[in-house]
C-alpha positions as CSV (number, residue, x, y, z in Angstrom):
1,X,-8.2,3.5,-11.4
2,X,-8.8,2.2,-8.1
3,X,-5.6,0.4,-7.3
4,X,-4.5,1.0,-3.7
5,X,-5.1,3.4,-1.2
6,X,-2.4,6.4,-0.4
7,X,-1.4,7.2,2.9
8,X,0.6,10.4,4.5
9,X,2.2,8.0,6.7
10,X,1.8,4.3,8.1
11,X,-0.5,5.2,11.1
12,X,-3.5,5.4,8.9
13,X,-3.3,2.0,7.3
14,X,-5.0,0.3,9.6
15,X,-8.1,2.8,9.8
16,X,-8.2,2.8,6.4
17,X,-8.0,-1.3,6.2
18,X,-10.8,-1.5,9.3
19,X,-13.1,0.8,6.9
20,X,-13.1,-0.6,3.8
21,X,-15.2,-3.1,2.7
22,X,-15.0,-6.4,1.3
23,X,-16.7,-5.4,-2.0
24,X,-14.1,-2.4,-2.3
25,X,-11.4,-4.6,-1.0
26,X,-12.4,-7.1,-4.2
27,X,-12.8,-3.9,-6.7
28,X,-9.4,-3.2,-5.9
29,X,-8.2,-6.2,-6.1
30,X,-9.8,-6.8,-9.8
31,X,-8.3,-3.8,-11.0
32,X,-4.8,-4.6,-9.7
33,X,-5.1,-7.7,-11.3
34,X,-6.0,-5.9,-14.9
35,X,-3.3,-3.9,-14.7
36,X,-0.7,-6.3,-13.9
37,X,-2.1,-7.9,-16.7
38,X,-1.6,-5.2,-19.5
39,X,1.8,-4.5,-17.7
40,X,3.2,-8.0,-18.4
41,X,1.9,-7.9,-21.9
42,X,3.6,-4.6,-23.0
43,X,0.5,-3.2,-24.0
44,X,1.3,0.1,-22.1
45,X,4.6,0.4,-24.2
46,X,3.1,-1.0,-27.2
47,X,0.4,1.9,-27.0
48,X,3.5,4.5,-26.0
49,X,5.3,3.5,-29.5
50,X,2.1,3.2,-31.2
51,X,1.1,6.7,-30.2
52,X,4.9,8.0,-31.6
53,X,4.7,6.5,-34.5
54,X,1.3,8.6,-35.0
55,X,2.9,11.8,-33.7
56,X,6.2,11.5,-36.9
């Protein structure tokens, strides 16, 4: 999904941070942005119940 970067510990942030790009900085960004979206709105619970009511 593209929504952070994961680290072993805090020491290789800043690597990390002095590597990436703006354009991958922006894609990440974007796609946080999406997700907080669909978050807010339920839609990940909405899909959960929807895909229960499927299953009885």
């Amino acid at each position: 999904n593209k929504l952070g970067i994961v680290v072993d510990n805090l020491s290789q942030i800043k690597p990390i941070l002095d590597k990436m790009t703006k354009e991958e900085y922006q894609e990440i960004k974007s796609n946080t942005i999406k997700i907080a979206h669909k978050l807010r709105s339920g839609f990940y619970i909405k899909k959960a119940i929807s895909e229960l009511e499927v299953i009885d």
